[in-house]
VMD Tcl script that draws the C-alpha trace (Angstrom):
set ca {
  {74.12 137.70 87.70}
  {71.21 139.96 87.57}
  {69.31 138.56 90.54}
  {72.84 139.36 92.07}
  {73.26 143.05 90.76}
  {69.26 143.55 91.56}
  {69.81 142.28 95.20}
  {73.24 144.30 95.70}
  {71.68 147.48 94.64}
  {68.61 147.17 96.74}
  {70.50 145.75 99.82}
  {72.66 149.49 98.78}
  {69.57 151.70 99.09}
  {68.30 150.49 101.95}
  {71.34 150.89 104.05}
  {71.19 154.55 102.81}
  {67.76 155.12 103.71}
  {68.95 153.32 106.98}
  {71.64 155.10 107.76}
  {69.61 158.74 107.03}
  {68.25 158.04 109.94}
  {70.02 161.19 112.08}
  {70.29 158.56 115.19}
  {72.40 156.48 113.15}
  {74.19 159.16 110.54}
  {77.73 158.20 110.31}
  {80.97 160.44 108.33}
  {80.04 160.12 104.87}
  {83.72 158.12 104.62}
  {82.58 155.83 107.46}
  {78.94 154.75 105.30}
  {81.12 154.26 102.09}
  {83.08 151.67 103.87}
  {80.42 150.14 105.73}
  {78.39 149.66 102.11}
  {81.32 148.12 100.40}
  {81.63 145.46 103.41}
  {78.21 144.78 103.40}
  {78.21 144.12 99.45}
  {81.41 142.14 99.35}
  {79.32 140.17 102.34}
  {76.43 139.44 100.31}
  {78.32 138.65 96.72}
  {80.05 136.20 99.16}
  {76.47 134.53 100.27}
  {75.67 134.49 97.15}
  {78.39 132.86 95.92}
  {78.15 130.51 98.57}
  {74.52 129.46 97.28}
  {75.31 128.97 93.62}
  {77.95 126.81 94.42}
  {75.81 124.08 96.47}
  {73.67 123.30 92.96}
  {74.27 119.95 91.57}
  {77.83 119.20 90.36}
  {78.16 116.19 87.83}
  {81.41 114.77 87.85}
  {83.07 112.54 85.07}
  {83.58 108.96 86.81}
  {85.61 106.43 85.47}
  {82.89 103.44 85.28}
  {83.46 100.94 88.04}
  {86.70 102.69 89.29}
  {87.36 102.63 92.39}
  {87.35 106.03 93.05}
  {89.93 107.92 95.58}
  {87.88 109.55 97.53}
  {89.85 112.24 97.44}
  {88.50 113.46 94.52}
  {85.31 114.58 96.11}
  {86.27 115.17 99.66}
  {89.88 116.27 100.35}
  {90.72 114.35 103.64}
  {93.65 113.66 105.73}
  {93.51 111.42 108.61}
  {94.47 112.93 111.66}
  {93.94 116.47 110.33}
  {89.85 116.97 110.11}
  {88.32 117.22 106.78}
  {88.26 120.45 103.76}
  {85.23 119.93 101.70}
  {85.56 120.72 98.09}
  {82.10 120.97 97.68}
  {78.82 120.95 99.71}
  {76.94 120.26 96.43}
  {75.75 116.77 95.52}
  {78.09 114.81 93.21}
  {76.96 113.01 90.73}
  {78.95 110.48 88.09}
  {78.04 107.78 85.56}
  {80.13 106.28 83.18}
  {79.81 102.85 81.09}
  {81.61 100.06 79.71}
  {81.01 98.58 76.13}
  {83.59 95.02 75.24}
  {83.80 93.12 72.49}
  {85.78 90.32 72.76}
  {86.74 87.32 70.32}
  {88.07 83.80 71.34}
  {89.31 81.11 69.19}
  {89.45 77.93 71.53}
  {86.32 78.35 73.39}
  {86.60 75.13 75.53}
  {82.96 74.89 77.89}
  {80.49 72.18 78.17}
  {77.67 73.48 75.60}
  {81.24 72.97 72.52}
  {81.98 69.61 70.67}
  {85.03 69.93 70.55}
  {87.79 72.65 71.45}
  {88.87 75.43 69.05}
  {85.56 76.61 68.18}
  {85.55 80.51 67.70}
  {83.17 82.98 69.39}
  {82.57 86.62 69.55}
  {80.55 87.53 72.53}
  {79.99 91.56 73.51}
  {78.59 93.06 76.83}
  {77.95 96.25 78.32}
  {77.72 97.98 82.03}
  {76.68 101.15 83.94}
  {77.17 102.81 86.86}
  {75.94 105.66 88.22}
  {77.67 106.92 91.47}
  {75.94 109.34 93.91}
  {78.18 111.71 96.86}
  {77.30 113.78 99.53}
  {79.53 115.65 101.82}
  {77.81 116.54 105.62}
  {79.91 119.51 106.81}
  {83.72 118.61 107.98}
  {82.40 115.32 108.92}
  {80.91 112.45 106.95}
  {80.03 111.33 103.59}
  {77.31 109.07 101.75}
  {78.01 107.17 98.87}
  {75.19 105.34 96.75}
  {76.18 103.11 93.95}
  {73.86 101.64 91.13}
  {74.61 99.10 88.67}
  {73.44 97.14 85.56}
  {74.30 95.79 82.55}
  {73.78 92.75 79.78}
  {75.66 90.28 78.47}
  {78.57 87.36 80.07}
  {80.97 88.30 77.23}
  {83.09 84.82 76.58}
  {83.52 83.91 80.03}
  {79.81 81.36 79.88}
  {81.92 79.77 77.01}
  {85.41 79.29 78.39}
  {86.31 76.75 81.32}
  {89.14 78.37 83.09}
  {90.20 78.74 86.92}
  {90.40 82.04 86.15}
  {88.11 84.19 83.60}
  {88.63 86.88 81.05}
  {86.43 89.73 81.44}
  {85.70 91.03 85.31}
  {83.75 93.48 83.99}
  {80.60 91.56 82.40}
  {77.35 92.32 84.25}
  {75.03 89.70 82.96}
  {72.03 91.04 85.04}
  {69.58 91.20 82.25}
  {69.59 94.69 82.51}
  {68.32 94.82 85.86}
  {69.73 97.45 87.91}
  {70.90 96.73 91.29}
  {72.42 98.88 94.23}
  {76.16 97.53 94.57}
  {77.30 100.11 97.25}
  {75.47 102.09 99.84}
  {77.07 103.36 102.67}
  {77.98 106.46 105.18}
  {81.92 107.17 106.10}
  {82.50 108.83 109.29}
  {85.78 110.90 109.97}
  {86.50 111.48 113.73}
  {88.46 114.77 114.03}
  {90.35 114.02 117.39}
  {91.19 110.74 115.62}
  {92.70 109.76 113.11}
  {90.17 107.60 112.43}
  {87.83 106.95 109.58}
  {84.42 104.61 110.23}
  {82.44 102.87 106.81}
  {79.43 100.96 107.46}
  {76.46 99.80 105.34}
  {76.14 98.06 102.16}
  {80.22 97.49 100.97}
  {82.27 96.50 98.54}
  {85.28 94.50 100.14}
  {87.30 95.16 96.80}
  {87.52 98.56 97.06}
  {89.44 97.94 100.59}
  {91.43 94.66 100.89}
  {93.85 93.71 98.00}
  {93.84 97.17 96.01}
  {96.74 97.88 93.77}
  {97.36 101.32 92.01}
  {98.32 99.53 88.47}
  {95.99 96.86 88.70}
  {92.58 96.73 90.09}
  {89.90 98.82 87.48}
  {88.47 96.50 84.92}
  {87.09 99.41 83.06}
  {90.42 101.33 82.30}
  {93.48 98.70 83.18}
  {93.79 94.85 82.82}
  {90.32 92.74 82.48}
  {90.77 89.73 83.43}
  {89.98 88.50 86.99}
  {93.78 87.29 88.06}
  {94.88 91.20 87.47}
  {92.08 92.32 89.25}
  {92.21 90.90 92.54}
  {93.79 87.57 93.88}
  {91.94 84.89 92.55}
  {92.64 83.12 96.35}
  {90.43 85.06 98.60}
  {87.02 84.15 99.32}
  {85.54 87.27 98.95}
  {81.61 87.27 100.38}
  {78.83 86.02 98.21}
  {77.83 89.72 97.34}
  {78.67 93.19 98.33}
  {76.75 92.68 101.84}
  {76.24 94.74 105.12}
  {79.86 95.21 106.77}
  {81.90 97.62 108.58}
  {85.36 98.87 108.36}
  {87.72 100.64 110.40}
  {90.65 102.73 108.80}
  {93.52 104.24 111.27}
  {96.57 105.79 109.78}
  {98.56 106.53 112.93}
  {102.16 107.84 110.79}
  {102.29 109.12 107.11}
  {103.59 105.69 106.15}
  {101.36 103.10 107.17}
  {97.23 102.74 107.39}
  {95.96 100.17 109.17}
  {92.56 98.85 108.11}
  {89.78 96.29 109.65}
  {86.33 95.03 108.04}
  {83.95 92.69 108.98}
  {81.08 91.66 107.20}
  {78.23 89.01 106.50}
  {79.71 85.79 104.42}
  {76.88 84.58 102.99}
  {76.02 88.22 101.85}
  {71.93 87.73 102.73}
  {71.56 90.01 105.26}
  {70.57 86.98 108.22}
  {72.70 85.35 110.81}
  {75.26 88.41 109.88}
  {77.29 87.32 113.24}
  {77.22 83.19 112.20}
  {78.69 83.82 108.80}
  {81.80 86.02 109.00}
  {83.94 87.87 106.83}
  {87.09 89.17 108.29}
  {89.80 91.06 107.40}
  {92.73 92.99 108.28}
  {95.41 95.53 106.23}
  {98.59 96.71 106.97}
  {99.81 99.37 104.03}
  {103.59 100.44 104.38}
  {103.92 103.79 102.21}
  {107.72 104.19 102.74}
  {108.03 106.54 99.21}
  {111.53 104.45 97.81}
  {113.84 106.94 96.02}
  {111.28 109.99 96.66}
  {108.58 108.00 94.36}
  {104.95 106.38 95.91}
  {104.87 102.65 96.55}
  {102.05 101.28 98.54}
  {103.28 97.88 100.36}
  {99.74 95.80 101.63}
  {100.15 92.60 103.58}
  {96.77 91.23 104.57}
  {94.84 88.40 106.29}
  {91.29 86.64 105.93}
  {88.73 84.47 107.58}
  {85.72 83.51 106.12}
  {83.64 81.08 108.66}
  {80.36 79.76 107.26}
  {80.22 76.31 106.32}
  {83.11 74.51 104.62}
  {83.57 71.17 103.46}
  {87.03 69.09 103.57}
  {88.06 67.53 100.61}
  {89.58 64.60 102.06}
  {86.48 64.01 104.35}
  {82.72 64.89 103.00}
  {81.34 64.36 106.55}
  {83.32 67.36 107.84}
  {81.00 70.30 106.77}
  {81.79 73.17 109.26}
  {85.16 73.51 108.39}
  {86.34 77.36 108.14}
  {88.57 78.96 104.77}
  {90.92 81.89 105.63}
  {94.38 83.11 103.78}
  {96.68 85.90 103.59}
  {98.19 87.95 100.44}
  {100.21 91.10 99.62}
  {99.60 93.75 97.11}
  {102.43 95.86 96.23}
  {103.06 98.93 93.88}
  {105.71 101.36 92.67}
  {106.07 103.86 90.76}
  {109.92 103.76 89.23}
  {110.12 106.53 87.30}
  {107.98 109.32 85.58}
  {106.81 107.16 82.80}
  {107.02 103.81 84.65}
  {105.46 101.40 87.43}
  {105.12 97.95 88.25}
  {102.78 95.86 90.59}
  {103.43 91.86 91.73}
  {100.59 90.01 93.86}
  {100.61 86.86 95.91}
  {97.87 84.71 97.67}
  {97.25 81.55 99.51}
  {94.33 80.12 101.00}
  {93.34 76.81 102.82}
  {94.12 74.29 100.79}
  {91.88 71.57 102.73}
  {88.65 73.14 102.10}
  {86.00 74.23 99.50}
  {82.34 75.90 99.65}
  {79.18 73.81 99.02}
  {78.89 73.94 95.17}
  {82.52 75.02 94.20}
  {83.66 72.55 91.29}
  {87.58 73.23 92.23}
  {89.76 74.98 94.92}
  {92.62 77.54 93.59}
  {95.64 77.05 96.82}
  {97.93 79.91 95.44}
  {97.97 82.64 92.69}
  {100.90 85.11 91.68}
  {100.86 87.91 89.10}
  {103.09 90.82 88.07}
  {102.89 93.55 85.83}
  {104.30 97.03 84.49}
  {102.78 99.82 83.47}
  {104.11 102.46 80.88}
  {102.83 106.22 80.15}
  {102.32 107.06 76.69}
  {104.23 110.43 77.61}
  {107.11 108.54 76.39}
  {106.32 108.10 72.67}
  {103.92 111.87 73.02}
  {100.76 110.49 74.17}
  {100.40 111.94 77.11}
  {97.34 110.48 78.45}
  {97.92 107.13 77.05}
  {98.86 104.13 78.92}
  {100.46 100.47 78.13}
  {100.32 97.82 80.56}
  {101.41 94.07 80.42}
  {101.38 91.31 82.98}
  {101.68 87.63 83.52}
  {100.18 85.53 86.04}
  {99.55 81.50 87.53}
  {97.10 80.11 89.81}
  {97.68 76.57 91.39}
  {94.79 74.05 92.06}
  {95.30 72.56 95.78}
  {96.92 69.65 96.04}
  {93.93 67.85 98.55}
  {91.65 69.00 95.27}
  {93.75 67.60 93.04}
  {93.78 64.38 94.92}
  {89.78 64.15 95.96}
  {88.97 64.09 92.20}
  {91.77 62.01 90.61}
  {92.56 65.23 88.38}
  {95.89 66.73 86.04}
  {95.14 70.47 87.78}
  {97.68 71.94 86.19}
  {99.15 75.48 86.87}
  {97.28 77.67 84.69}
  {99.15 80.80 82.91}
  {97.36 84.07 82.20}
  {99.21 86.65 79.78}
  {97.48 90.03 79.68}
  {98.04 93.20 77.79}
  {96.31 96.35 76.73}
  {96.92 100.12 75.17}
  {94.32 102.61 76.77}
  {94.20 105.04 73.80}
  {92.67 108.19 75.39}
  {90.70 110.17 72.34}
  {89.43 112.78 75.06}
  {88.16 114.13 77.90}
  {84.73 111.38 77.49}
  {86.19 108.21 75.75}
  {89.19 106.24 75.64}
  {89.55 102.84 73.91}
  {91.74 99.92 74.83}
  {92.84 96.85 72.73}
  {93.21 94.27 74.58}
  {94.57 90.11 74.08}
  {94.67 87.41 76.83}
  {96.46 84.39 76.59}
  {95.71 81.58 78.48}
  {98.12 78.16 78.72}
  {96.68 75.20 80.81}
  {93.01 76.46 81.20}
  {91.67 74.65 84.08}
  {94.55 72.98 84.99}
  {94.27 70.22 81.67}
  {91.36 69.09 82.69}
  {88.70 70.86 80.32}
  {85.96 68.83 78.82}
  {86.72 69.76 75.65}
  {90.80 69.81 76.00}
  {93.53 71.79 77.11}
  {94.77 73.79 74.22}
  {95.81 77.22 74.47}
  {92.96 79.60 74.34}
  {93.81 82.94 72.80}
  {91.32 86.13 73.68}
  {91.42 89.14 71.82}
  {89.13 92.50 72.11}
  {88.53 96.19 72.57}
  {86.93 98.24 75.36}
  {85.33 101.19 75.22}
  {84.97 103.76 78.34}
  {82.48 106.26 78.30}
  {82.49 108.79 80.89}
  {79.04 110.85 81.02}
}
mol new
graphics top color blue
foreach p $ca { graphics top sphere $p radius 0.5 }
foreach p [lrange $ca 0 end-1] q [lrange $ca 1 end] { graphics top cylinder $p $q radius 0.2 }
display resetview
């Protein structure tokens, strides 16, 4: 504020001493005007300049953040930046969790108890380039599989565990392109598929809502290897529907990106029922490097590919509800996969805490099933059983930088029956903490 003052006041007297000049002398109502335009001019600049420092913003760990937040953009009607600052966020995720039928190879027997923690990071980088782009940069680490290296299930318990040894590796890195005559938005770079295909608004952040992988995303596509070099294409030609396309490298190494393809496509029907949102996504996959049949080893180059739908709703003020579907080829499995899921369902409602005075509380509870394929079932002379996931958690909010969830999994049928160490129902209770730096 000084600098400001010290700068006004001098910018003041040397329009005076300017405007002195006889040449330029002006009515002594015309100079008072000019001066007060000139300063409201400058406190303007300088306002402008204060406001491009470094913002830090308080990032939900892992979420998959609207981008919205940082960079208010419509399709089809150019882009209002919010800020021209960097943004920075960074958040991280501490779980404890406890099982008492841990059921994998290194047990005896089943029904042993373990308590396992693990932690993650993020830190999550934005920059805005005038009304028309924006860069996104993503690190990641964290320690620790949790249960999930002690539990043989179709599928696991705790999406968010980052056993990395603490090493910390760049998840997402890529530039978004919005064409103004279009309404068009262009992602390329290093990508998360998640973030795009089979999102859900009450269902798909492991740090805040449900943990386990069935709630997360469909345990039935064949996601890449790794987040890996890709492009997407986003169009949203009415208010209620976006259309989006991404392709990217299978294998996720960077080599051959065009021989090993991931492909997708998403249709999203917005329609708003009864005045509330609702997103409606029907999708489709391919994933083309090398497959093997199950009912014939010698057939190796065999492709996998599916199709799902995501929907949400919000009901009323206080309460929403999500159901998910998926199938995939059921004739086919990667080189080192030990089963093959063929279909997974899952449902789930979420509850505001404004209804019992907690108003940034939330409850959430959801059940789910994934099916084994049939030709799996078949190739190895197995039960493979439908396998039942219960989920449920309280996100207890205690302020602006931490919330807290208790959370319990139940799990009937892990891995279809056929566990080493026996089929009995494994029961998975914990608590996650969310720290938002």
């Amino acid at each position: 504020m000084l600098f400001k003052r010290l700068f006004s006041w001098f910018f003041v007297f040397g329009i005076v001493f300017y405007s002195c000049n006889p040449v330029f002398a002006k009515t002594t109502e015309e100079e008072i005007a000019e001066l007060k335009g000139r300063i409201i001019q400058i406190e303007e600049r300088l306002a402008q300049q204060e406001n491009k420092t470094v913002e830090v913003e308080k990032i939900a760990h892992g979420a998959k953040v609207e981008r919205s937040e940082f960079i208010d953009y419509k399709l089809g009607e150019g882009v209002e930046i919010k800020s021209a600052g960097l943004t920075i966020g960074a958040g991280a995720t501490f779980i404890l969790q406890v099982t008492n039928n841990a059921n994998g190879d290194d047990f005896a027997k089943n029904s042993e108890d373990v308590t396992d923690v693990s932690y993650s990071m993020d830190l999550e980088f934005e920059k805005t380039f005038g009304d028309f782009g924006l860069a996104f940069l993503h690190l990641e680490t964290g320690d620790g599989a949790g249960v999930e290296d002690e539990l043989q299930v179709f599928s696991n318990v705790n999406r968010d565990a980052d056993d990395s040894d603490n090493s910390v590796s760049v998840t997402e890195l890529w530039y978004e392109h919005y064409f103004k005559s279009l309404p068009l938005t262009l992602t390329f770079g290093k990508i998360d598929p998640t973030v795009y295909l089979d999102t859900n608004e009450y269902a798909n952040d492991e740090c805040t809502q449900f943990l386990g992988h069935i709630f997360r995303n469909s345990p039935v596509i064949e996601f890449p290897d790794d987040n890996t070099a890709g492009i997407r294409l986003a169009v949203e030609p009415v208010d209620f529907l976006g259309i989006e396309f991404a392709a990217m490298d299978a294998n996720a190494d960077w080599e051959d990106v065009f021989d090993n393809r991931f492909l997708a496509g998403q249709l999203n029907f917005k329609p708003k029922l009864f005045e509330r949102p609702g997103n409606y996504r029907v999708y489709g996959w391919l994933n083309d490097k090398d497959h093997i049949k199950w009912d014939d080893a010698l057939k190796t180059k065999e492709e996998n590919y599916g199709f799902g739908l995501s929907f949400d709703q919000e009901i009323t003020d206080v309460l929403g509800a999500f159901v998910r579907y998926g199938w995939q080829n059921p004739e086919v499995y990667a080189d080192g996969s030990d089963f093959l899921l063929g279909q997974s369902w899952s449902a789930g409602v979420q509850l505001a805490g404004s209804l019992w005075g907690r108003n940034d509380d939330v409850f959430a509870i959801s059940f789910g099933q994934v099916m084994p394929s049939d030709d799996y079932k078949k190739a190895n002379d197995m039960k493979a059983k439908t396998e039942s996931h219960l989920e449920a958690y309280y996100n207890f909010k205690g302020n602006e930088h931490l919330s807290v969830s208790p959370d319990v999994q139940v799990i009937w049928d892990p891995y279809g029956g056929d566990a080493v160490n026996g089929d009995k129902t494994i029961l998975v209770g914990g608590v996650r903490a969310q720290v938002d730096f």
